[in-house]
N, C-alpha and C positions, 0 to 999 in steps of 0.2 A: 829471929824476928820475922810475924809473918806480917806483912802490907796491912791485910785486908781480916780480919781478927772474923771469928766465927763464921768464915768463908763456907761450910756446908747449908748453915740457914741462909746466908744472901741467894745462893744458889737455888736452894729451893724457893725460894721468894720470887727471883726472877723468874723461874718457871712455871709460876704460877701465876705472876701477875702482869707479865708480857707477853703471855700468848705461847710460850713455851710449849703449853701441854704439861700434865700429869705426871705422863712414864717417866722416871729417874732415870733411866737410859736414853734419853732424850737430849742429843750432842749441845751443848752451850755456843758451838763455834761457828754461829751467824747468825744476823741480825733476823727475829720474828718480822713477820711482814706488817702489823701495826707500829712495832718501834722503826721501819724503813721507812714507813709514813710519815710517822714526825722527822725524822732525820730531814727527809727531805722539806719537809714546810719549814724549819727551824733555818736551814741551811740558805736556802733560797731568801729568806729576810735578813738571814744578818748579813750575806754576800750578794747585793742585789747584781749584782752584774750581767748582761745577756748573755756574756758569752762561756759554753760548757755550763751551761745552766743544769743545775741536777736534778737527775731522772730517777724513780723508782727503780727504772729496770736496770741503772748503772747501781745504784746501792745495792741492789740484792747480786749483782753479778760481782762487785767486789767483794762484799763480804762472804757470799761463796767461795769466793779463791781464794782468800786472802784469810777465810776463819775469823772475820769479826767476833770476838765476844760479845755481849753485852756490858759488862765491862769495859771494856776498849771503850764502846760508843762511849759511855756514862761518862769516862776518864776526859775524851774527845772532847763531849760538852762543857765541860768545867776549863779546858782550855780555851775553848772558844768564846767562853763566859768572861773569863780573863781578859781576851783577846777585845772585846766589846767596851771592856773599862778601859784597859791601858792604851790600846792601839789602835780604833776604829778606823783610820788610814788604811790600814794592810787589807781587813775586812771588805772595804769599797773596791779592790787592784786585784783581789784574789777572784777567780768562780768560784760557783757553790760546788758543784764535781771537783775543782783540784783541792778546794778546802777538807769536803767531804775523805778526801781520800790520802792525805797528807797530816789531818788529826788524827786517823784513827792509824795511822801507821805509827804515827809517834806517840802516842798511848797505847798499843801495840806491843811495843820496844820496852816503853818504860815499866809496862805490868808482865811481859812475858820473856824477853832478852835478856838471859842472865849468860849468855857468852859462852856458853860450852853446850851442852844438846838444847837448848831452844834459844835457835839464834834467830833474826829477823834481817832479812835481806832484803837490801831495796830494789835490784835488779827484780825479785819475786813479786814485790808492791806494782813494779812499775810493770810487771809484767800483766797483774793483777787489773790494773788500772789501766790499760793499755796508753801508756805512757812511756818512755824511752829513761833506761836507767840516769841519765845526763838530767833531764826532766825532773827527776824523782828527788834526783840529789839537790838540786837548785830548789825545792820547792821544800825540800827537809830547812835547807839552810834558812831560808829566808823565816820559815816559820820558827822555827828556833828562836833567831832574832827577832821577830817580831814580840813574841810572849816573851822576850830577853829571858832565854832559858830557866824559865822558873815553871819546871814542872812537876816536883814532889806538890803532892795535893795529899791535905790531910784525911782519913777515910771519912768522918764524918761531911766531908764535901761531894764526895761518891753519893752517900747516902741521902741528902737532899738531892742531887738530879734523879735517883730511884723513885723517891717521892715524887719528884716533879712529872716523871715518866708514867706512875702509876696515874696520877690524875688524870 
């Protein structure tokens, strides 16, 4: 079973139409500096909150350490997309920094943690995010429960934030 079904064309797709670059050696593991763009405008309205408000320069410094995919983002968004229907409460209590950085760990997990060599560790997130692993774990919890753990997302739901990204 793979997830993500003809996973070489997505890839070349994202490298081309997010700012990737051309070279096919060209690492997939962090965010183009246009999709950090949107992350952060996207992020900032749906968590208006002042405080830990999200920065450019925090998105590209987590997803430096931490290896964002593009992917992850995409996954991220469709949780967050969720998150806007069922739970707009959480959205309003959360910043856009600790949202930013608590979706994309748990799309993260759910697309690359399969528990024996590519594991995901939250002490690393939190390290990543400069956040304290205690931090990291309360903020997995909560979000969890907030999207009441319903994170299998079907691919063709991937595939429209692609879209929505490319526009």
């Amino acid at each position: 079973f793979q997830f993500l079904p003809r996973h070489q064309q997505l890839s070349e797709r994202v490298r081309k139409r997010l700012y990737y670059g051309w070279d096919k050696d060209c690492s997939l593991d962090n965010l183009s500096s246009p999709v950090a763009d949107i992350a952060v405008e996207l992020l900032q309205k749906v968590a208006p909150s002042p405080i830990r408000r999200l920065q450019k320069k925090y998105v590209s410094h987590v997803s430096r350490e931490a290896c964002i995919s593009p992917c992850s983002m995409m996954l991220a968004l469709v949780y967050i997309e969720r998150l806007r229907h069922r739970n707009p409460e959480y959205l309003q209590q959360i910043s856009s920094s600790d949202l930013f950085l608590i979706s994309m760990m748990v799309a993260s997990k759910y697309l690359y943690d399969e528990g024996e060599e590519e594991e995901v560790f939250n002490d690393e997130w939190g390290a990543a995010g400069k956040v304290d692993v205690q931090t990291i774990n309360t903020l997995e919890m909560n979000f969890l429960s907030a999207i009441d753990w319903s994170l299998y997302t079907d691919p063709r739901e991937l595939f429209e934030v692609l879209s929505w990204l490319e526009g």
